[in-house]
C-alpha positions, 0 to 999 in steps of 0.5 A, a space after each residue: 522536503 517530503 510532501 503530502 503522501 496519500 495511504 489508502 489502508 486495506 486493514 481491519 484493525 485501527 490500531 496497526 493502521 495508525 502504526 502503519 502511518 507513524 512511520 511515514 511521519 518519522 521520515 517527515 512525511 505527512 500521511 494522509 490515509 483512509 482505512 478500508 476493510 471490505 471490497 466494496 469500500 476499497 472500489 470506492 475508494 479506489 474511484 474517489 481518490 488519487 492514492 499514491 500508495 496503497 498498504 495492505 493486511 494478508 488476512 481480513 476478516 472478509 478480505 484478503 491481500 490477494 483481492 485488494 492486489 487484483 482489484 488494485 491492478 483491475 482498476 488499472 490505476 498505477 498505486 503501489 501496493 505493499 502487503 503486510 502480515 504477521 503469517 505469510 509464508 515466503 511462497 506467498 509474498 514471491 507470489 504476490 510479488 509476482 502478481 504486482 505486489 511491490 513489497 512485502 512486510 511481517 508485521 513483527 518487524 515492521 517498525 522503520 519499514 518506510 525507507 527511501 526506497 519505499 518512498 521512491 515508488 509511493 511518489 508522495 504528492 508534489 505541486 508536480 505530482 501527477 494523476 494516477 489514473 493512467 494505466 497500470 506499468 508492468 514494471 514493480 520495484 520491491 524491496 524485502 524487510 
């Protein structure tokens, strides 16, 4: 049975954070998620919480998926990160892939994104889970939607 999976949301907008979340849940997972849309809120929610997953928007306001990815790995935490978009060019998803990104998906399609193998690297809390507050692998499993 799937468990608790934590989702600290990079996202401007309450209503594509609230369908981020829903798919997790058709899957049976129950998410458990803070939304954040600025550098300082994502340092501290990054310091305050364990995440097992982190999910987010290419373009903000006053943000963007390229600083939440390098604040994720500065931090040295191990959280996957995935980015979603409704204008990302491929050139920019393999970059960021490359840069520690472990998917990427356009918002138009991503209905059904959460599938096993997303699960397989957010690692949903278990009564085993572990703290991610060891460092960072350099290993990154995607897959593209």
């Amino acid at each position: 049975m799937p468990g608790v999976l934590r989702v600290l949301l990079v996202e401007d907008s309450e209503d594509d954070a609230a369908l981020l979340v829903h798919e997790p849940r058709k899957g049976g997972y129950r998410p458990q998620s803070q939304r954040v849309d600025s550098a300082v809120d994502l340092a501290e929610a990054l310091a305050q919480d364990n995440w097992d997953l982190v999910i987010t928007d290419h373009n903000l306001p006053a943000f963007s998926s390229a600083a939440a990815l390098g604040m994720v790995k500065d931090s040295g935490l191990d959280i996957p990160i995935i980015i979603v978009s409704g204008s990302i060019g491929e050139d920019v998803a393999v970059a960021a892939m490359k840069e520690g990104a472990h998917d990427y998906i356009m918002k138009e399609t991503w209905r059904g994104w959460f599938r096993p193998s997303t699960a397989s690297y957010a690692r949903p809390r278990t009564a085993a889970h572990t703290d991610r507050r060891r460092p960072h692998s350099s290993t990154s499993r995607f897959t593209m939607h």
